[in-house]
N, C-alpha and C positions, 0 to 999 in steps of 0.2 A: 572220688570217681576217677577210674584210672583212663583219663584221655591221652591221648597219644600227640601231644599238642606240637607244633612249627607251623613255621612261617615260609613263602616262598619269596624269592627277592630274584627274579630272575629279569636279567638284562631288558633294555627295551629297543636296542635295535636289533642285537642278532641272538638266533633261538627259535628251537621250532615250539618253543607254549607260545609264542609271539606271532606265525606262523612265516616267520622270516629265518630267511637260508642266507648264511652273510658266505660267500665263497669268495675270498680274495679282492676280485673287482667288481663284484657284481655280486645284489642282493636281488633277492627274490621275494617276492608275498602272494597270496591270492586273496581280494578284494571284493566284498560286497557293497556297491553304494548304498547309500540308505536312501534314497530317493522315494517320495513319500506314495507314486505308484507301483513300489517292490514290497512285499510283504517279508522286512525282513524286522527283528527285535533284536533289543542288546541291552545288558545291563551289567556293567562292574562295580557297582555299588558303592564306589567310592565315595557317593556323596551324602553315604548312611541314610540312606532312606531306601522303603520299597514302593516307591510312588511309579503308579503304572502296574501292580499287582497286586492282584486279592487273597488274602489270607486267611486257610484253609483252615477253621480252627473250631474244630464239629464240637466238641463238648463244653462252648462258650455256653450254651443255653441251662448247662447243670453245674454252671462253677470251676469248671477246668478250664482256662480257657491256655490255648498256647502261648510261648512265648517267643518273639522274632526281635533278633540285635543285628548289627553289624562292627563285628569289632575286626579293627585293621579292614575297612574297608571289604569286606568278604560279607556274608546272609547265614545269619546264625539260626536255624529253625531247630525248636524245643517242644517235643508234646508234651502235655499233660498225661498223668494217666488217665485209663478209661474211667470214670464214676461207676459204669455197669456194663461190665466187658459182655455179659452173656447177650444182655440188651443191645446195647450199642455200638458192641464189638472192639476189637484190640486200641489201644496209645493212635494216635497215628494226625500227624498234620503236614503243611505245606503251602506252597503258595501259588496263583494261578492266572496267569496273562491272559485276558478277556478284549484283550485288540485286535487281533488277527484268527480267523477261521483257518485250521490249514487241511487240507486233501493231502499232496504231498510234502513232508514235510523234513528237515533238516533242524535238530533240537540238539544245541552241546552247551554242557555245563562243567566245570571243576569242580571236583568235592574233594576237601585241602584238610579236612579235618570231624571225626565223628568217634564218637565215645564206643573204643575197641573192647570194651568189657561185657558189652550187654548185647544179647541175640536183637538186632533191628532188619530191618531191609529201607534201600531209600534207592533212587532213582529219578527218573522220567517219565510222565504221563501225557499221553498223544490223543488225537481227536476225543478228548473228554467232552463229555456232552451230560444232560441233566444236575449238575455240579453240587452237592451238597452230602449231608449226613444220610447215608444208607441210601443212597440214590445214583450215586456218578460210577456210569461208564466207560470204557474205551481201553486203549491200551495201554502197557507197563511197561517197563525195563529198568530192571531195578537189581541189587546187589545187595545178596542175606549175607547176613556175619555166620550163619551155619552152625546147626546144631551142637551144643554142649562151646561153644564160643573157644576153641582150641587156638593151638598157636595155626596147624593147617585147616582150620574147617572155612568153607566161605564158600558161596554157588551164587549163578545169577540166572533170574527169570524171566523169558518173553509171556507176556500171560495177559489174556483178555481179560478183562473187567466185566463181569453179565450179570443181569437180572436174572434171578428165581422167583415163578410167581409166587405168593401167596409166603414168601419169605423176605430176602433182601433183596437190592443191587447192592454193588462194593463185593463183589465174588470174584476171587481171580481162577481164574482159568488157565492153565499151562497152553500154550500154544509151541511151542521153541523146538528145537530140532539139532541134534548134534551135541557135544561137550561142553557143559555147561559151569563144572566147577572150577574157583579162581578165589585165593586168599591175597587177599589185600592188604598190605603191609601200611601199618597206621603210621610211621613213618616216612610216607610217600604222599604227592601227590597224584590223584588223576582226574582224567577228564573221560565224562562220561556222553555218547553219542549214539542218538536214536533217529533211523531215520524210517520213512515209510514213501514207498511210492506205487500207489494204487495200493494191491491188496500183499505186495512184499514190505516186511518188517524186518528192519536189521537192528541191533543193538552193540554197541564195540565200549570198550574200555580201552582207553592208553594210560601210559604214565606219563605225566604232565611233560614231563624235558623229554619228550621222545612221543609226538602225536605224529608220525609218518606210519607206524606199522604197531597195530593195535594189539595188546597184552590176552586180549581176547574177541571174537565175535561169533554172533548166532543169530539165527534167521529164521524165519517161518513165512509161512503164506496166510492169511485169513481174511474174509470178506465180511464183516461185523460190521464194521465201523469206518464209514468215506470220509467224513473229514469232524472236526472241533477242536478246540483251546489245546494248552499245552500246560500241563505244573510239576512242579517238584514236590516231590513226595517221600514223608518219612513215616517209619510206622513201628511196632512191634512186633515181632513174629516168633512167638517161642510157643504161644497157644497156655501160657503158663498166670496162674493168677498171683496176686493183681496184675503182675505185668510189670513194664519198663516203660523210662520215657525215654523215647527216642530222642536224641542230639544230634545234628548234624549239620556242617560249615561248607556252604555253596558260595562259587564266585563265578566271573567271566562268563555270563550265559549269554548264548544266541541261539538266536531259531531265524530259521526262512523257508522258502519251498523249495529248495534244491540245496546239492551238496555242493560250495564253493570247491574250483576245480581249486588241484594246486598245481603252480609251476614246475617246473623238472629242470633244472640245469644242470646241462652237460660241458665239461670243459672238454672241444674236440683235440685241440694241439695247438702250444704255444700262442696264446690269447685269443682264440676262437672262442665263441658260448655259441650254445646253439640250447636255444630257452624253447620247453616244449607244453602242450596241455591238452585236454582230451576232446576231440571235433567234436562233442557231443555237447561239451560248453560253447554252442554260438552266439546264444546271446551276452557275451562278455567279448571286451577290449582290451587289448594290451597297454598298458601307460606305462611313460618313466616319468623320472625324475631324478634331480641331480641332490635332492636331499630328502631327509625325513623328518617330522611328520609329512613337511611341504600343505602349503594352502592348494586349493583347487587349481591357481594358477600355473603352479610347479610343475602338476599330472599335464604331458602332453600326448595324445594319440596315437602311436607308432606304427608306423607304415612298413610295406614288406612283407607281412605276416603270410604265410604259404602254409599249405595244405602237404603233411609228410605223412602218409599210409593214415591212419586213422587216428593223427593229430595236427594242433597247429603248430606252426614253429617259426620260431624267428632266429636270425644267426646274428653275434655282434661280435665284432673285432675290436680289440682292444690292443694299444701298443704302449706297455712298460716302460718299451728304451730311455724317451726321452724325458723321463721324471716320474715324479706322482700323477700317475693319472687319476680321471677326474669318478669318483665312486658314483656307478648309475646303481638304481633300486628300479625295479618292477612291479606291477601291478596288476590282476587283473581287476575290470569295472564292469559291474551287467547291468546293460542301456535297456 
């Protein structure tokens, strides 16, 4: 099978797959607590298990059942093929977080790795609701490898999930708007981002060492579907018999109900920072600290914080002269 197989080994303090900006004296991050009344999830798999997710694996009941690994700490999902493509419809499996309802939501995962030879689509799945074989609704955002599997072919889909009476649900429906095709180089990684708030749907792709400004994005409006679960989804899409099994290597996921702001730092002149974020994040808090990871105790509350046209911002002076000065990190935390 010709996979396109690596590994990422990317730093852990500075780096934006990290979502840390290391500028000289001053690091930066933005921070979601996990405080257990925020609806936020996370999972980097390192501990080889998918405890805390259900796995989507429709043709257990005819003897296909999928197959879920984690090698190198990453979520390796593997469909079977269909047993009866016409019946049961295409390859296709996934897994699916049944702890949080989301309305608005905020969903990003890395896909570090997936078998570049075979027409598949895999992605994102957003207020899923009815959840099973011929049955589950809601929405997509997902990335086909593109007809006739070329070195350029590759497109991605915002697309409702619907019911047709008296036939299936698992129907996708195109819903998406604007420029949609994007070839994916199996030697990269990326990180794939779906967000929904109320009845706008966005979908973005970056490249892993570079999530500030997305390789692609597309947007639609649709009122279907107000809120349910979240999964990852792989599938076959060539329409071709028997078909393929889908492969595909997920890591780093999180989902919450908003999009974590991110900091901006600006160096004004000669050790100035003037550290900024969007007024629309109010309910988060600025912290530092003098190290990383740092216990709770480390993170203190930073004062000062002022209101600059339609951000917050904070200034901090920093003086070189007299040695190494002391490395601050930032944070934000939504109380």
């Amino acid at each position: 099978m010709n996979r396109c197989r690596h590994s990422l080994d990317a730093p852990y303090l500075c780096g934006p797959s990290r979502g840390l900006a290391c500028l000289g004296l001053v690091a930066s991050l933005a921070w979601l607590s996990s405080s257990p009344t925020l609806q936020v999830q996370s999972d980097n798999f390192n501990g080889g298990n998918d405890t805390g997710w259900t796995r989507y694996s429709p043709f257990d009941p005819f003897g296909a059942p999928a197959e879920f690994s984690f090698p190198n700490g990453a979520y390796r999902i593997q469909g079977a093929l269909s047993p009866a493509p016409d019946q049961l419809g295409p390859a296709r499996a996934g897994s699916l977080r049944q702890d949080v309802v989301y309305t608005n939501f905020y969903i990003a995962v890395d896909v570090i790795d997936w078998d570049d030879s075979v027409r598949q689509a895999f992605g994102i799945l957003a207020r899923i609701n009815n959840f099973g074989l011929g049955t589950t609704t809601g929405y997509a955002f997902t990335y086909d490898r593109g007809s006739g599997v070329t070195m350029t072919s590759g497109d991605t889909d915002l697309t409702s999930i619907v019911c047709q009476p008296g036939v299936s649900c698992e129907i996708p429906q195109d819903i998406q708007a604007g420029p949609s095709g994007i070839h994916l180089d199996c030697a990269k990684d990326y990180r794939f981002v779906f967000l929904g708030r109320g009845p706008s749907l966005e979908g973005r792709i970056y490249e892993l060492l570079q999530t500030t400004t997305p390789v692609l994005t597309i947007m639609r409006s649709d009122v279907t579907y107000e809120s349910g679960y979240a999964l990852l989804v792989i599938y076959h899409n060539s329409g071709a018999t028997p078909g393929v099994r889908p492969d595909v290597t997920f890591d780093n996921y999180f989902a919450t109900d908003v999009e974590p702001p991110r900091i901006q730092v600006d160096n004004q002149f000669l050790g100035l920072y003037l550290l900024s974020w969007p007024a629309e994040a109010s309910r988060f808090v600025l912290q530092s600290s003098t190290v990383l990871p740092g216990t709770a105790a480390d993170w203190t509350d930073v004062a000062d914080v002022f209101v600059m046209g339609d951000r917050y911002a904070y200034g901090l002076e920093t003086d070189p002269a007299p040695g190494r000065p002391v490395r601050n990190f930032f944070r934000l935390v939504r109380r």
